[in-house]
Every structure is written in structure tokens, then in C-alpha cells.
N, C-alpha and C positions, 0 to 999 in steps of 0.2 A: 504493500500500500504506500509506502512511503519514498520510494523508490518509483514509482508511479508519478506519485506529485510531483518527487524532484525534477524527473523527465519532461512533467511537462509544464514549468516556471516560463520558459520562455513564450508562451502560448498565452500565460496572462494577462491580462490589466497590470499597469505598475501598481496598483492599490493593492489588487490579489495578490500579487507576487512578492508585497510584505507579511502578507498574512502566512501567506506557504512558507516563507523562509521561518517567519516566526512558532510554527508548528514543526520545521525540521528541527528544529535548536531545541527544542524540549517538548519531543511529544504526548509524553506523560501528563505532561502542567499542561498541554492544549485541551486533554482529555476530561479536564476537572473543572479547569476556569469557568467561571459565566462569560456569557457572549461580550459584555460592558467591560470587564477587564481585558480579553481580547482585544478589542478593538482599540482602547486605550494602548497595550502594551506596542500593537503595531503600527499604531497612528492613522487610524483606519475609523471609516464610522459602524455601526453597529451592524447596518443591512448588507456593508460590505464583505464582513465576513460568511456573511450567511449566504452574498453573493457567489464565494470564494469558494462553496464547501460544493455546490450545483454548479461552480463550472467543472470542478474537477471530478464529478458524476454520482453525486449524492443527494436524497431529497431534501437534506436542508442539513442545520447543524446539530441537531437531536441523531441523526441517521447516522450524520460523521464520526460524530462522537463516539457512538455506538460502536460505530466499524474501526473505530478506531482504539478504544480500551480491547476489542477484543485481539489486537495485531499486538498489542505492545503492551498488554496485560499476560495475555493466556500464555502467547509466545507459542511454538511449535516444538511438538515432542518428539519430533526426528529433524536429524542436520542431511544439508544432502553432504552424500561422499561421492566423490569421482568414484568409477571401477579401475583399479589398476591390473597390470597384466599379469601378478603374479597370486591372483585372489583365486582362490579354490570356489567349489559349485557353492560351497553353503554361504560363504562371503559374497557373491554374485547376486545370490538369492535374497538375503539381508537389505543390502545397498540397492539392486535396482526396486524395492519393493519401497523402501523408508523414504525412494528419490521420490517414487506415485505421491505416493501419501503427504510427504511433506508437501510438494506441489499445489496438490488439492485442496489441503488445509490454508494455504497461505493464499488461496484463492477464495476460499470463502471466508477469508475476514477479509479480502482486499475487495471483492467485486462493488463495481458500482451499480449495486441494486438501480436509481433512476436510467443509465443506460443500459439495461436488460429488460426496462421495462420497457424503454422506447425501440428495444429491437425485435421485442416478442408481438408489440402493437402494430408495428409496421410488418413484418413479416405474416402476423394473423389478418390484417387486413387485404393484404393481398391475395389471401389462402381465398377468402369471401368471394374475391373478384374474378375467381381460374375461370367461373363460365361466362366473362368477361375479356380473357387474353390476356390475362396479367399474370404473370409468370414469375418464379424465384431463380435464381442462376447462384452456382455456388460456382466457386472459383480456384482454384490451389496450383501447384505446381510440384512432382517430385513427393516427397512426403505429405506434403497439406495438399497434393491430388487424393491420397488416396482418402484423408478425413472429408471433402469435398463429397466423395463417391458415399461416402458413408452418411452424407448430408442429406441426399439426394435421396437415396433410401427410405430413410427415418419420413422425410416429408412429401412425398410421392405419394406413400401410403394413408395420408393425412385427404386424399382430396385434393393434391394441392399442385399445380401443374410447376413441376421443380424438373433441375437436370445440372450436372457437374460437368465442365469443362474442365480438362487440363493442359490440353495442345496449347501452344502460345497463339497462333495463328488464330484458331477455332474461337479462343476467349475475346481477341477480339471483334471476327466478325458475330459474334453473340454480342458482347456489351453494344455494338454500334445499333442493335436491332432493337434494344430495352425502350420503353417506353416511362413515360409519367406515372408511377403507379407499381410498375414493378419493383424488386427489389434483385442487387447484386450483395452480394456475402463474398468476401472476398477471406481468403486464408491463408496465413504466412506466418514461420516460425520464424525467422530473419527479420519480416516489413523490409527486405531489399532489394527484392525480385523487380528488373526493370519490367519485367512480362504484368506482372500483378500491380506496380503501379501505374503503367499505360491506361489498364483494363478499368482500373477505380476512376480515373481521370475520366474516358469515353463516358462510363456509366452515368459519372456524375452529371456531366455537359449531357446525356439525354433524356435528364431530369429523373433515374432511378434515383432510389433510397438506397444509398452505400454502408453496408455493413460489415465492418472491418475487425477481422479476430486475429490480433499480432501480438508483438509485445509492444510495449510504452516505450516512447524515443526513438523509434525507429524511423524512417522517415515516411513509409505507409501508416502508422500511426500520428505521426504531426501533421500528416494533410489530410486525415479523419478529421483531427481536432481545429483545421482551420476552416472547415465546411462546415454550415448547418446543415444541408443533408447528409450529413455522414455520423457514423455510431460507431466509434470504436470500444469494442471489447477489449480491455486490453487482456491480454496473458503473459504474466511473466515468471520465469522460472532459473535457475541458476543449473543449467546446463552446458556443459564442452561438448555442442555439437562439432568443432573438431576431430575431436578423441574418439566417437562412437556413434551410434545411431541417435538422432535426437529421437528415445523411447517417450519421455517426460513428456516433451510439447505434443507426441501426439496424442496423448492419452487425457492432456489436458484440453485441446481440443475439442475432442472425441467429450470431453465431456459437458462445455459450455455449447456444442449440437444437441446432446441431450437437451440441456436448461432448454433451450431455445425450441426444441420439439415439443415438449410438454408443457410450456407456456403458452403456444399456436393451440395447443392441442385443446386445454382448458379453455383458452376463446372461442373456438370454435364451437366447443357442448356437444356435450354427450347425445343427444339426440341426433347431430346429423353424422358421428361418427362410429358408432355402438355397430347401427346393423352394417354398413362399410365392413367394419375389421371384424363383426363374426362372419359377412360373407367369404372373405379373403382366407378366414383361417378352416372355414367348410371346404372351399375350394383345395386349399393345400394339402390337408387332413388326404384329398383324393390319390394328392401325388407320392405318398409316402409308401414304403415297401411295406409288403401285408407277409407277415410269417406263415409260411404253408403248411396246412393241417401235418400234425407227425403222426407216422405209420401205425405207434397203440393207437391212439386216438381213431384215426380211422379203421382199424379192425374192432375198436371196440363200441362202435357204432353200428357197422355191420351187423355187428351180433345181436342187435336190438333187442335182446333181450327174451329172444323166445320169440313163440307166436306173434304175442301180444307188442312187442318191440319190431317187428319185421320191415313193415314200411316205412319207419321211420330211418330205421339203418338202411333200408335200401334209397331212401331218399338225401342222405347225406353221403353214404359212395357214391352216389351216384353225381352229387354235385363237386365232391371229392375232384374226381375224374376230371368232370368239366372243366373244373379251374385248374388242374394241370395240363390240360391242352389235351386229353385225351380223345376227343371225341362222344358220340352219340355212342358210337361198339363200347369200347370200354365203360359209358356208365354203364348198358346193358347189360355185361360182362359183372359188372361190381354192382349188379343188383342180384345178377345171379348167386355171386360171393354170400350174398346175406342167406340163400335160401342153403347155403351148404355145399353147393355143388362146385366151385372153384375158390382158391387161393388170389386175392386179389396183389399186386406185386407192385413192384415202387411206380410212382408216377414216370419218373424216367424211360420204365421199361415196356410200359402199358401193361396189358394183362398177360397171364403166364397161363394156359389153361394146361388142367388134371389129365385130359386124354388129347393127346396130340390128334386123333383120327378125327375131331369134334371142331379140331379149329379153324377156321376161316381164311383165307388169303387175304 
């Protein structure tokens, strides 16, 4: 969170940008003070601080405050550690698990609740307008291709006419096509990709809602902050994407597409999306592999149990059959089975009859 701010002082008002300085130098004491000794200490007037706490994406200063005792009160009960080359599975498994978690945690005390809300509003109003031609375009490159892909997913299934680009070329003839009304999500663990700042630039200029998920200070994130149409998320993380796979940012990602799936999801209500994703999950239920009856099972069918059991066993060999591709012969053949007279034999092999002189070509 604070780290955050620091990144973005140059974005502010000079008024604000006593306030922020005045909150880096002891953020404890900013965490306690009433507003009237703030604005005193920085030389600032009362609404300005309050101004100060919403530019940098808070609902006021009750919010700040909040998010703010929990960053530098609670603190974080895991450090990140690099992986070095000479760590065993169990030290692997430690460190990249403690890197998730620390991550996650220092994201929910950092997030700025007011822009997530202003990108779950904008993104669910568009979900509204799909039988309209307003469309959501997610954006990445490289690794934040593939969280893009995973965007696109999550909110496709929504109702919601979505689609991920990650060709350079492709994003921008996509962004040049965006209309008033759409929205582009753009996604970068750097914010330095010339591809990805082109694409936010076009979007902007065709009056899309730019929604930007990077880290703070980067320069895709300072030209979020210098647009009103644009919402940057920030994410930030203390990762050596040098040294290894950046695992962190994408799982942090991966997880502010959730926030952002589930708050569409909540706007939009349960009524128009309940019979949607039961009919989706009826449909798929279809595509799933079905375990084929096992051989007791079907001899013990067969057997129906005497007399009184007869049709019923010959009704289930005989479906038996069917569903191994046996044919019309073989059920008749494993109806016969029930009555006694033949050994019915794996479905592989169809039926195996008792008297060779008896069998059929």
C-alpha cells in the first residue's frame, strides 16, 4: 500500500503530495490522527486530505485509515524469499507457497476497494449491453496472455460477449474496433510492454473504458492514472522475474479476474444467470466419460433372480450389449444368457455361444 502511494506522488496535486509525503514519514501516526491534525501537520485544508485519500483509490478517509492500520498494524506473517539453486523439494515447496500467500495478503490490505468498484461497475454494465454489441476484450502478452485466456473464460460464461487477444498485431486491430461503451482490460506484470501500451492508448482514443491490472509506477500504470477513463488495479509484488518464472504475479492476477468475475457476476443477479450455468453444467454432465457396466454386475443381472427376476435381467443384458456396441444379435444372444442357455462374454468379444453348431455367421 504504501509503496503504491509512493509511486504515485508525482500524479498528484502539490496539496496531495504533502499529504502523501506526510503519511510516508509516519504511517502509524496517519493511522490515529483526526483529519484536523492532518491537515494542520501538512499544511493542507481538511477536504484536502480527504481529497488525497480518493485520488489514490479509497472511499474517503474512514476507508484509508482502515486499509491502512491493517498494512502496518497486522503486518504479514510470511517474508517473501527468493528460490535459490541449491534448495531441496521441501524448501521449494515452503518458499514458493509463503511467496502466494504473502502476495495475496499484502493485496488485501493494499486494494483500493473504490477502484474495484469502479471496474466491476463498468465491466457489469457492459455484461447488460452484449445484446447491444458491447463487448469486453482482455489483453496480455506472454505470461499475462495466458491470465487474459483465463479472463475470457471466467466471463464468456457470464453472458457476456468477452474474448482475449494476445498477438501484438491482432490487439490492435481489436482495440481500433472498441466502441463507447465497451471495455478493454488490459494485463501486464512489467506495465512495459510497448504492445500493451499502444493497445490502452487506441482503446482509450475510441472512447473504451480502460482497465488496467499492473503494478504501481510503471508507466502502463501512470497513464491509467493520468486518464479519467482508465482504472488501474494496481498489483504489486516483490518478485525476481529475472531469476525465475514470475509464479506470484500470475496467481495474483488470476486472482483480482476472480474479484472482478464475481462482482459482474453479483450485478448481474441470480435470476438471469442460475438457469444459464445449470444449463451449461446439464450440457457438460453429457460430455463426461460414463464407466461401463462391470462383468459381476452384469451377470448378476442376468440372473434376475429366478422366474420372477427374468425380464428384468434380460432387459439390462440386453441394454448391457447395446451400449457396448454390440448390436441387436448380441442383446438377443444376452437375453438368451438370462434364460440359461448361453454364457454371455466380455463386450469386446460379443457373445461366445455353448454349441458352436447353433451359431450364426
Amino acid at each position: 500500500m504504501l509503496e503504491r502511494i509512493k509511486a504515485s506522488i508525482p500524479a498528484l496535486p502539490p496539496a496531495e503530495q504533502r499529504v502523501a509525503k506526510l503519511l510516508l514519514a509516519d504511517p502509524r501516526s496517519f493511522a490515529t490522527l483526526p483529519v484536523a491534525e492532518l491537515a494542520e501537520r501538512a499544511h493542507v485544508s481538511k477536504p484536502t486530505v480527504v481529497r488525497f485519500c480518493r485520488s489514490v483509490g479509497y472511499d474517503g478517509l474512514a476507508d484509508f485509515k482502515l486499509k491502512l492500520a491493517g498494512s502496518v498494524n497486522e503486518g504479514v506473517p510470511f517474508v517473501h524469499r527468493a528460490v535459490d539453486d541449491d534448495d531441496k523439494a521441501g524448501d521449494i515447496v515452503v518458499k514458493v507457497i509463503d511467496n502466494a500467500v504473502a502476495a495475496m495478503l499484502r493485496y488485501r490490505n493494499a486494494a483500493a476497494s473504490q477502484a474495484v468498484e469502479r471496474a466491476i461497475a463498468a465491466l457489469a454494465e457492459t455484461g447488460r449491453r452484449s445484446s447491444e454489441g458491447r463487448r469486453i476484450e482482455f489483453y496480455g502478452v506472454g505470461n499475462s496472455g495466458i491470465v487474459a485466456q483465463d479472463a475470457q473464460h471466467k466471463f464468456f460464461r457470464l453472458g457476456v460477449t468477452a474474448a482475449a487477444v494476445s498477438d501484438g498485431h491482432m490487439q490492435v486491430m481489436s482495440a481500433t474496433m472498441l466502441k463507447p461503451g465497451d471495455c478493454a482490460v488490459v494485463i501486464s506484470n512489467s506495465g512495459r510492454s510497448r504492445d500493451l501500451l499502444d493497445v490502452a492508448d487506441i482503446a482509450r482514443r475510441k472512447g473504451a473504458t480502460v482497465i488496467v491490472i499492473t503494478a504501481s509506477g510503471s508507466p502502463l500504470a501512470r497513464e491509467a492514472l493520468g486518464h479519467a477513463g482508465s482504472i488501474l488495479l494496481a498489483a504489486d509484488h516483490p518478485e525476481d522475474a529475472d531469476r525465475y518464472s514470475p509464479m506470484v504475479s500470475r496467481l495474483l492476477h488470476l486472482l483480482i479476474v476472480d474479484i472482478l468475475a464475481t462482482g459482474v457476476a453479483l450485478r448481474l443477479g441470480a435470476e438471469q444467470l442460475r438457469p444459464m450455468l445449470q444449463e451449461i453444467k446439464r450440457n457438460l454432465r453429457q460430455r463426461r466419460y460414463a464407466e461401463p457396466q462391470p462383468r459381476l454386475a452384469r451377470d448378476a443381472a442376468s440372473d434376475g433372480g429366478g422366474e420372477r427376476g427374468g425380464s428384468s435381467g434380460r432387459a439390462v443384458a440386453a441394454a448391457a450389449a447395446r451400449g457396448a456396441g454390440v448390436g441387436d444379435a448380441a442383446a438377443g444372444a444376452a437375453g438368451s444368457s438370462a434364460r440359461g442357455d448361453q454364457p454371455l462374454a466380455s463386450a469386446g468379444r460379443g457373445v461366445a455361444p455353448s454349441d458352436s453348431s447353433s451359431s450364426t455367421p
